[in-house]
C-alpha positions as CSV (number, residue, x, y, z in Angstrom):
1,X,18.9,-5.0,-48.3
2,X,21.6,-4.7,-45.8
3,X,21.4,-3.7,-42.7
4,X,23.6,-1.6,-41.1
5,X,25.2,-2.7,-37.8
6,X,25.0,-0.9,-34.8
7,X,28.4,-0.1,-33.4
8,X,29.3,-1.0,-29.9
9,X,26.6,-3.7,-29.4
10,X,28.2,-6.9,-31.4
11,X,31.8,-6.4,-30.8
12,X,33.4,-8.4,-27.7
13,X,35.1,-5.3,-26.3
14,X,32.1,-3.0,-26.7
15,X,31.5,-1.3,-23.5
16,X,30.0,-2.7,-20.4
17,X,27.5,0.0,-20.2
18,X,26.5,-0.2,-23.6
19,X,25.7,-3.3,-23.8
20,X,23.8,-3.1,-20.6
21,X,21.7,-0.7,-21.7
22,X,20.9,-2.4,-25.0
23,X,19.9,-5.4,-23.4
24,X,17.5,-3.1,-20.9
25,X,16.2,-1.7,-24.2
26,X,15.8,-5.5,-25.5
27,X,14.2,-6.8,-22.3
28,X,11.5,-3.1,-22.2
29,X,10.6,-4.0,-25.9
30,X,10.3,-7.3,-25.0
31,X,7.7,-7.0,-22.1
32,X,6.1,-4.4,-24.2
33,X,5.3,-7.1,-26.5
34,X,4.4,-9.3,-24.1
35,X,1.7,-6.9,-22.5
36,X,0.2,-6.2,-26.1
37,X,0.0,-9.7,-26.6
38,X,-2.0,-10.7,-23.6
39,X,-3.7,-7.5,-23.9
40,X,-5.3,-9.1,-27.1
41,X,-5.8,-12.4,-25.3
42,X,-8.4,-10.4,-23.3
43,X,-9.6,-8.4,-25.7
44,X,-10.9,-11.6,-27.7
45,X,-14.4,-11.0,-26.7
46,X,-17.0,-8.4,-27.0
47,X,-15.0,-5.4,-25.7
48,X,-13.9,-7.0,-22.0
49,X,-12.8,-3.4,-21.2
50,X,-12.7,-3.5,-17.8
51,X,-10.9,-4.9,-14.7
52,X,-12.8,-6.3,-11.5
53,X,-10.6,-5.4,-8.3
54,X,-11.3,-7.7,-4.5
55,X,-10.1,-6.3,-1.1
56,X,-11.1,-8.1,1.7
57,X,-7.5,-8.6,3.5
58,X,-8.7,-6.8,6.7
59,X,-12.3,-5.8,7.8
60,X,-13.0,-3.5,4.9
61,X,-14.8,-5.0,2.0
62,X,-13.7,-3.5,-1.6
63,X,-14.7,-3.9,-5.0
64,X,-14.3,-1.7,-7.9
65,X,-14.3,-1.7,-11.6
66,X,-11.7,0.1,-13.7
67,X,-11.0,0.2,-17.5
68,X,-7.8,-0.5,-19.4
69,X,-7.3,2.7,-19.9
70,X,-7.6,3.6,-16.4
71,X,-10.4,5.1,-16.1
72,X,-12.4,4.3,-12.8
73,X,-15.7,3.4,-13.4
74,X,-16.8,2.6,-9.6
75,X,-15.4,1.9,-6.1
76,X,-17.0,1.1,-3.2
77,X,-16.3,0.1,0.3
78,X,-18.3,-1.6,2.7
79,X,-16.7,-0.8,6.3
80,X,-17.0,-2.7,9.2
81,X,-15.6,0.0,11.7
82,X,-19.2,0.0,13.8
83,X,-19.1,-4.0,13.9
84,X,-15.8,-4.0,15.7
85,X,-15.5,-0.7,17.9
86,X,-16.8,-2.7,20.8
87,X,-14.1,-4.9,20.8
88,X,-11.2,-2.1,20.5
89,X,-10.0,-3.9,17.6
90,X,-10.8,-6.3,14.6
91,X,-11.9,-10.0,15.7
92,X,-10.8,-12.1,12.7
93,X,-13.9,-14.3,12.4
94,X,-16.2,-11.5,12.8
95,X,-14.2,-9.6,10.0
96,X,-14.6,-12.8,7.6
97,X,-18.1,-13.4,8.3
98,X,-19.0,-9.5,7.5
99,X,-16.9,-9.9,4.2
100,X,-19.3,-13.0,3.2
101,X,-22.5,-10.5,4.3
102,X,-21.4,-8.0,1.9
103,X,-19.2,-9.0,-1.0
104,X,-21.9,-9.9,-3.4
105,X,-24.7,-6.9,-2.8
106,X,-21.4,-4.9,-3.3
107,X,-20.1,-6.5,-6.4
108,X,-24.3,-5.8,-7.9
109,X,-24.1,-2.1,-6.4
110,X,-20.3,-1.7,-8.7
111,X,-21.9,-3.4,-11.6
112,X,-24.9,-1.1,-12.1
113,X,-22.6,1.6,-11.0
114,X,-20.2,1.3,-13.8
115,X,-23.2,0.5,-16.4
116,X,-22.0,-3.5,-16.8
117,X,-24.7,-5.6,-17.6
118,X,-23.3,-8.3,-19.1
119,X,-20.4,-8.9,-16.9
120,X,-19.0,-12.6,-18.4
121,X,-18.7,-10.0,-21.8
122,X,-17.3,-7.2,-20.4
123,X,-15.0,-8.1,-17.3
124,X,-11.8,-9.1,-18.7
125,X,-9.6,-9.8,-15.9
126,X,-10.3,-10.3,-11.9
127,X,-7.4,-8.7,-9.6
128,X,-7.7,-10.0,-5.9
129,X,-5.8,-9.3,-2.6
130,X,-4.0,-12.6,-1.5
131,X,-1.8,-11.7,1.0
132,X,-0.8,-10.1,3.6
133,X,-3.5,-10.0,5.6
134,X,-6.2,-12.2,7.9
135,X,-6.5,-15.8,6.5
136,X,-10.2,-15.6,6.8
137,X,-10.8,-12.2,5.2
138,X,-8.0,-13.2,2.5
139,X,-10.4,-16.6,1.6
140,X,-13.6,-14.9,1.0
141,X,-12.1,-12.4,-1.6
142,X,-10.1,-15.3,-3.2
143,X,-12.4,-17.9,-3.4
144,X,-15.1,-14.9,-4.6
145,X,-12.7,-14.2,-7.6
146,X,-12.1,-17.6,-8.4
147,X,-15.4,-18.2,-8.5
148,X,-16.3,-15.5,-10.7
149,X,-13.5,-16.3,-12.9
150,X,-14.0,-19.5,-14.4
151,X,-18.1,-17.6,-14.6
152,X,-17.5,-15.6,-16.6
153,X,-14.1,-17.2,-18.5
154,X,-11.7,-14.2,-17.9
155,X,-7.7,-14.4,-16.4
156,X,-7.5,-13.6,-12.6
157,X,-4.2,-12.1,-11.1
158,X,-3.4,-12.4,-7.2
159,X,-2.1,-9.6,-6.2
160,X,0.3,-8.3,-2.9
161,X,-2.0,-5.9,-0.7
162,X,1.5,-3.7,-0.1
163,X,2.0,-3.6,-4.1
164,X,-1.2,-2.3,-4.2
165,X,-0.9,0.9,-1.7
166,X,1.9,1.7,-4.0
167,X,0.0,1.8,-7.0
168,X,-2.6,4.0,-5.4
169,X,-0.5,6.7,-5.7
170,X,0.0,5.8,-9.5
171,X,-4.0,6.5,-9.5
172,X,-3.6,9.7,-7.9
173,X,-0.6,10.8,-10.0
174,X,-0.4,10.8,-13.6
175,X,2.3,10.4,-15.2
176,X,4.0,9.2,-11.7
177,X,7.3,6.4,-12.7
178,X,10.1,5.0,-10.7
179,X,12.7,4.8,-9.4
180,X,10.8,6.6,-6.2
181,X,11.1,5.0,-2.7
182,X,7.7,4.3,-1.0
183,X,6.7,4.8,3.0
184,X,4.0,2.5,3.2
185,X,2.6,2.7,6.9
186,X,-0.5,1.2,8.3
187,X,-1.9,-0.4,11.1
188,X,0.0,-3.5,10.5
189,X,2.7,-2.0,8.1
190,X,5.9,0.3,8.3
191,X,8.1,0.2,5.7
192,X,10.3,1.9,3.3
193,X,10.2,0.1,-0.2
194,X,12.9,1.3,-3.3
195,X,10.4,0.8,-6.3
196,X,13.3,0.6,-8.9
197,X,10.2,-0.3,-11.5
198,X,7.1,-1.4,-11.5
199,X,7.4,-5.0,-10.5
200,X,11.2,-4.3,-8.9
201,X,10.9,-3.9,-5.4
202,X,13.1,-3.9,-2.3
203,X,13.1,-3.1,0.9
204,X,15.1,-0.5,2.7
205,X,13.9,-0.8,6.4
206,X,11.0,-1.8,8.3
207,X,9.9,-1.2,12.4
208,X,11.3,-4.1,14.3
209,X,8.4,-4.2,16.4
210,X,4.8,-2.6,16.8
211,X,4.0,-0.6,13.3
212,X,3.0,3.2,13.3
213,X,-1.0,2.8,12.9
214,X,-0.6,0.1,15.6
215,X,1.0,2.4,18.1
216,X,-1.6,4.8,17.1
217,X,-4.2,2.5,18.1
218,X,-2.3,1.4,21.6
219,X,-1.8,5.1,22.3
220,X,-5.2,6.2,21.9
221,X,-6.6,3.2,23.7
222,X,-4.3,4.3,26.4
223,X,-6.1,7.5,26.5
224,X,-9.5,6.2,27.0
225,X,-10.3,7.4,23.3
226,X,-13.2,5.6,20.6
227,X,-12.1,3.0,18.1
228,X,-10.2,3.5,15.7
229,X,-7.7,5.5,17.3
230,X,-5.5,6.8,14.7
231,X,-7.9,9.5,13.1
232,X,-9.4,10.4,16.9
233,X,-5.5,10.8,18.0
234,X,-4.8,13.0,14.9
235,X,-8.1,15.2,15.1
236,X,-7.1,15.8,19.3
237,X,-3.6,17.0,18.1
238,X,-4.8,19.7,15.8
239,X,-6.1,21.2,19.4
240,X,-3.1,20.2,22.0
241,X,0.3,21.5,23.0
242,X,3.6,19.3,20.8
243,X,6.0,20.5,23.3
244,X,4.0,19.7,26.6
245,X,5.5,16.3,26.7
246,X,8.7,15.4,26.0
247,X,8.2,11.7,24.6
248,X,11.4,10.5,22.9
249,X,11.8,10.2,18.7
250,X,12.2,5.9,18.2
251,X,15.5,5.4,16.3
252,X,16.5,9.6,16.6
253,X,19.7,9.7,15.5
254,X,20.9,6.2,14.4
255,X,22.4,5.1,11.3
256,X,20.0,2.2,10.3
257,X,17.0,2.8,8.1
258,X,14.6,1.0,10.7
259,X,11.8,2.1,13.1
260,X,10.2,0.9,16.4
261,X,7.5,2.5,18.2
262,X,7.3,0.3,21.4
263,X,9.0,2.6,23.5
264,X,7.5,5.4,22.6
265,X,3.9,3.8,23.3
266,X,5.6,2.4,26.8
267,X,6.3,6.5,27.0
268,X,3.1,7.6,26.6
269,X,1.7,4.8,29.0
270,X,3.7,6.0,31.9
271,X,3.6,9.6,31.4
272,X,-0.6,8.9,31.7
273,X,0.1,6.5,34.3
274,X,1.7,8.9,37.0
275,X,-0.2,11.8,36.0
276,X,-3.5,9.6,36.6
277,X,-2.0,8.4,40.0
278,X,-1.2,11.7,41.4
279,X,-5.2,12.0,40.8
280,X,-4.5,15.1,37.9
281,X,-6.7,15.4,35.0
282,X,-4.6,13.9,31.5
283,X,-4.3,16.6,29.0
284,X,-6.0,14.2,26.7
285,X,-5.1,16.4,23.3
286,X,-1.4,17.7,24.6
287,X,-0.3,14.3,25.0
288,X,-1.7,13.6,21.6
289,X,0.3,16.3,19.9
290,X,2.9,15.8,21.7
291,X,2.9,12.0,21.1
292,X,2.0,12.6,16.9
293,X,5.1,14.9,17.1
294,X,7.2,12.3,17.9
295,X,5.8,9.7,15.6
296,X,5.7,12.0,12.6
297,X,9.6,12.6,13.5
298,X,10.4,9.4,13.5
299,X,9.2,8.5,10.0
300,X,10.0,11.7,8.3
301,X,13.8,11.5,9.8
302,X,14.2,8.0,8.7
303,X,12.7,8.1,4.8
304,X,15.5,11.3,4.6
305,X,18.0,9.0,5.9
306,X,16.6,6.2,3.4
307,X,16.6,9.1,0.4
308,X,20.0,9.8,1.6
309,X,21.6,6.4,1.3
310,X,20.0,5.9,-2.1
311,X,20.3,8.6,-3.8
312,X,16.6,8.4,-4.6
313,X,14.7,12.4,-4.0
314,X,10.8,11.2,-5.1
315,X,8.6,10.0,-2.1
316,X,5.4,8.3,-1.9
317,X,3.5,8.1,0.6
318,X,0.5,5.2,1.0
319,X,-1.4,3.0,3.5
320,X,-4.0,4.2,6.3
321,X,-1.7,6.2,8.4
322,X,-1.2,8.2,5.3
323,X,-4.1,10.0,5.8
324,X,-2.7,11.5,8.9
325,X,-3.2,15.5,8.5
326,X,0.6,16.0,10.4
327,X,2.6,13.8,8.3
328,X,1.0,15.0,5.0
329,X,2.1,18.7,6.4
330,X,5.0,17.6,7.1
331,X,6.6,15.3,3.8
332,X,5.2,18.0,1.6
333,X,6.7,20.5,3.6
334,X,10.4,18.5,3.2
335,X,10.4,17.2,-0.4
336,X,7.9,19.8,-2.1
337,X,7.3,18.9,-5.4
338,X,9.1,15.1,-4.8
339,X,6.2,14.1,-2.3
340,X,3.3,12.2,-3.8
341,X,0.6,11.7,-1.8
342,X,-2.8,9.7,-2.9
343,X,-6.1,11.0,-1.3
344,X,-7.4,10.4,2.1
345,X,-9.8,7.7,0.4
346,X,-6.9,5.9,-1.1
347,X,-4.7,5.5,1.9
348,X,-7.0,3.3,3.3
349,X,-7.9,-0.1,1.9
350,X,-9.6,-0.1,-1.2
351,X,-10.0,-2.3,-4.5
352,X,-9.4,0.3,-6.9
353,X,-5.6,0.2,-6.0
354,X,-6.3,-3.5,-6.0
355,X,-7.5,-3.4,-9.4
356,X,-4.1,-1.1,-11.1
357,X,-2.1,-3.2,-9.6
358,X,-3.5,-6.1,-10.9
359,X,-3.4,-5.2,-14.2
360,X,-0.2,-4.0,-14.3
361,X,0.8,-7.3,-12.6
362,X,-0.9,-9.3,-15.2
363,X,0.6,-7.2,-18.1
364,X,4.0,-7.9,-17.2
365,X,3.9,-11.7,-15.8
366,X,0.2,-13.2,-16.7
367,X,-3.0,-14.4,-14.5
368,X,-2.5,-16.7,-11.8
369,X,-3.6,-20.6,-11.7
370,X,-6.8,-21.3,-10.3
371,X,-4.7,-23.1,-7.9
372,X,-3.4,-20.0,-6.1
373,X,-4.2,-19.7,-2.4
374,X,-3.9,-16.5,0.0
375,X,-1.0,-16.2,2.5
376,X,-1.2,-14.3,5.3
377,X,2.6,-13.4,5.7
378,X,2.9,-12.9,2.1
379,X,6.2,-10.3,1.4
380,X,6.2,-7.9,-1.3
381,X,9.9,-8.6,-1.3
382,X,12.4,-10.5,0.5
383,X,15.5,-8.2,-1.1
384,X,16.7,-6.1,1.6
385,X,19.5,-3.5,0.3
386,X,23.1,-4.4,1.1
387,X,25.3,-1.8,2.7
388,X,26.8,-0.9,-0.7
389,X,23.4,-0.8,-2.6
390,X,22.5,1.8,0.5
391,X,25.7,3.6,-0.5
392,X,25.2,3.6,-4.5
393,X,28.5,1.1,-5.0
C-alpha cells in the first residue's frame, strides 16, 4: 500500500504556517496519547474513578471528590472565619493548627458523601495545593496527600492554587476553552493571566502593591466594620451614595496593564480621618460605595485595556473578590456573553477547583515525586508579555 503524501508538509519550501500548524496538530495528538495512556495507568485497578482534591493554602480547609468524567461527587469546606475574626485577620499558626483539627473528619464526611468505601480501590489520583500560600497551611494539605498516596498506591499531582481559580470557571462552564484572559483577584492576589491553553500561561499585569481583597480588608477595618471585610464592604454599598466621595481610580488612565490600591486605601483613611476629627458622624455605607466604585473601576478599566492589547474578547473572572455583587454587575454588563463567571461558592477557596486542575495537570505532564514540597511564593508563571506580544507582532 502506498501512501499518499501530504503536500506542503515534507517539502523544504513548504510554508511557515503550514508546517507550524502540522506540528501543533502532531504535538495535540501527541499529548492526547499521552493523557489516554496514563489514563489507563490509573484505571489499572477496580474502577479508581475518582479524584481526591486538598486545599489548605489559607485558613479554609477543602476536600472534595470528583470523577474523571467530571462529575462532582462532594465538596466541603471547613471555614475558620469565627477562629480568626478576633484577630482582624488570619494568624498563620492558628490557621495550620485548625487545618490538622479538621482535615481528616472532613476527608470521612467527603468519603461517605460521594458513596467511597473502599477508597485505596477507588481514589485514583490525589491533587493537592502546594503553593502559593502560608507554609504551615501548605504542609498539612501536602503531607496529608502524601500520606494518603503511597496508602492507598495512587499518583498525586501538586498543583498551583492560582491554576486552580482558573479552572473553577472550567467547572462552572462547559464547554469553556482558551485562549481567554483571566482576572484572578483575591485577598492576596490581583492579576491578569493570558491562558493561551490549558497549561500555557502568562501574565499580563499584576498590582504593584496591596491586592484588591487586601484593600478591601484595610478599608473596612478602617471603617470600624466585622471581619472579613470584603463581603461587609460590598453588602454596605448596595445601601450608600457612589458619588458622595470622590476617591481617585488607582492607575485611571495609564498605559500599563498594572494595578495598585495603596493610595486609594490612604484615600479612604483620610477622608474618615478628617471627617471623624471635625467630630461628624462617617457615612459608613457612602464611603463604601463610593470606595467599591472606584475599585470596581480600576479592575474593569485595566482587563479592557489588557483585552485591548491582546486581542483576546473572553474574560474570566475567579478568586474571592469574585464574589463581589458590583464587579459581577459590572464585567457582565461590559463583555456580555464573553464574561464567565464561576458561582459565589467557587470564587472562594475550595478543593473542587483543586481537584480539575489536578487532573488536567496530571493528564498533560504526570503525578509529582513523593519528594515534592510546598512553596509559599510559588508563580503560576514567570512569562510576562513583551511590548510586541501586548501588540499582537
Amino acid at each position: 500500500m502506498r501512501l499518499r503524501q501530504v503536500p506542503g508538509l515534507r517539502r523544504k519550501d513548504a510554508d511557515p504556517r503550514v508546517r507550524a500548524a502540522a506540528s501543533e496538530a502532531v504535538k495535540e495528538l501527541f499529548g492526547l496519547l499521552l493523557g489516554v495512556f496514563r489514563l489507563r495507568q490509573i484505571d489499572s485497578g477496580l474502577s479508581r474513578a475518582a479524584v481526591l482534591g486538598i486545599e489548605t493554602s489559607c485558613d479554609d480547609t477543602g476536600i472534595a471528590l470528583m470523577g474523571f468524567d467530571g462529575k462532582v461527587l462532594a465538596s466541603l469546606l471547613s471555614s475558620q472565619i469565627k477562629d480568626h475574626a478576633a484577630f482582624g485577620g488570619v494568624v498563620p499558626e492558628l490557621a495550620s493548627r485548625k487545618h490538622q483539627e479538621a482535615i481528616l473528619p472532613l476527608l470521612r464526611a467527603a468519603l461517605s458523601d460521594a458513596g467511597i468505601t473502599e477508597p485505596a480501590r477507588e481514589i485514583g489520583l490525589v491533587a493537592v495545593t502546594t503553593g502559593p500560600g502560608l507554609m504551615g497551611s501548605l504542609l498539612v494539605g501536602v503531607m496529608t496527600a502524601k500520606g494518603l498516596a503511597q496508602a492507598w498506591n495512587c499518583p498525586m499531582i501538586g498543583v498551583n492554587h492560582i491554576e486552580g481559580h482558573i479552572f473553577a470557571n472550567r467547572i462552572a462552564h462547559e464547554g469553556l476553552a482558551p485562549p481567554f484572559l483571566c482576572l484572578v483577584v483575591s485577598g492576596g492576589h490581583t492579576e491578569i493571566i493570558l491562558v493561551r491553553a490549558w497549561g500555557d500561561y502568562s501574565m499580563v499585569g499584576r498590582t504593584r502593591d496591596d491586592a484588591a481583597g487586601e484593600c478591601y480588608d484595610k478599608v473596612a477595618r478602617i471603617l470600624g466594620l466585622p471581619y472579613p471585610g470584603g463581603p461587609e464592604v460590598d453588602r454596605l454599598a448596595s445601601q450608600g451614595d457612589p458619588e458622595a466621595f470622590d476617591f481617585p481610580v488607582p492607575m485611571n488612565g495609564t498605559s500599563g496593564v498594572e494595578f495598585s490600591f495603596s493610595g486609594l486605601k490612604t484615600a479612604v483613611f483620610w477622608a474618615v480621618s478628617r471627617i471623624r476629627r471635625e467630630g461628624m458622624e462617617v457615612p459608613v455605607a457612602d464611603v463604601c460605595a463610593s470606595f467599591q466604585k472606584a475599585a470596581v473601576s480600576s479592575l474593569l478599566g485595566k482587563v479592557c485595556l489588557a483585552s485591548g492589547v491582546t486581542g483576546v474578547g473572553k474574560i474570566c473572572l475567579s478568586g474571592g473578590v469574585s464574589a463581589n455583587s458590583a464587579l459581577r454587575a459590572a464585567f457582565r454588563s461590559r463583555f456580555g456573553v464573553n464574561a464567565f463567571i464561576p458561582p459565589a461558592e467557587l470564587c472562594t477557596d475550595n478543593a473542587l477547583m483543586i481537584a480539575a486542575a489536578g487532573l488536567n495537570r496530571f493528564l498533560r505532564e504526570g503525578g509529582s515525586s513523593l519528594d515534592i514540597a510546598p512553596d509559599p511564593s510559588a508563580t503560576l508563571s514567570d512569562r510576562i508579555l513583551s511590548k510586541n506580544e501586548r501588540n499582537g507582532q
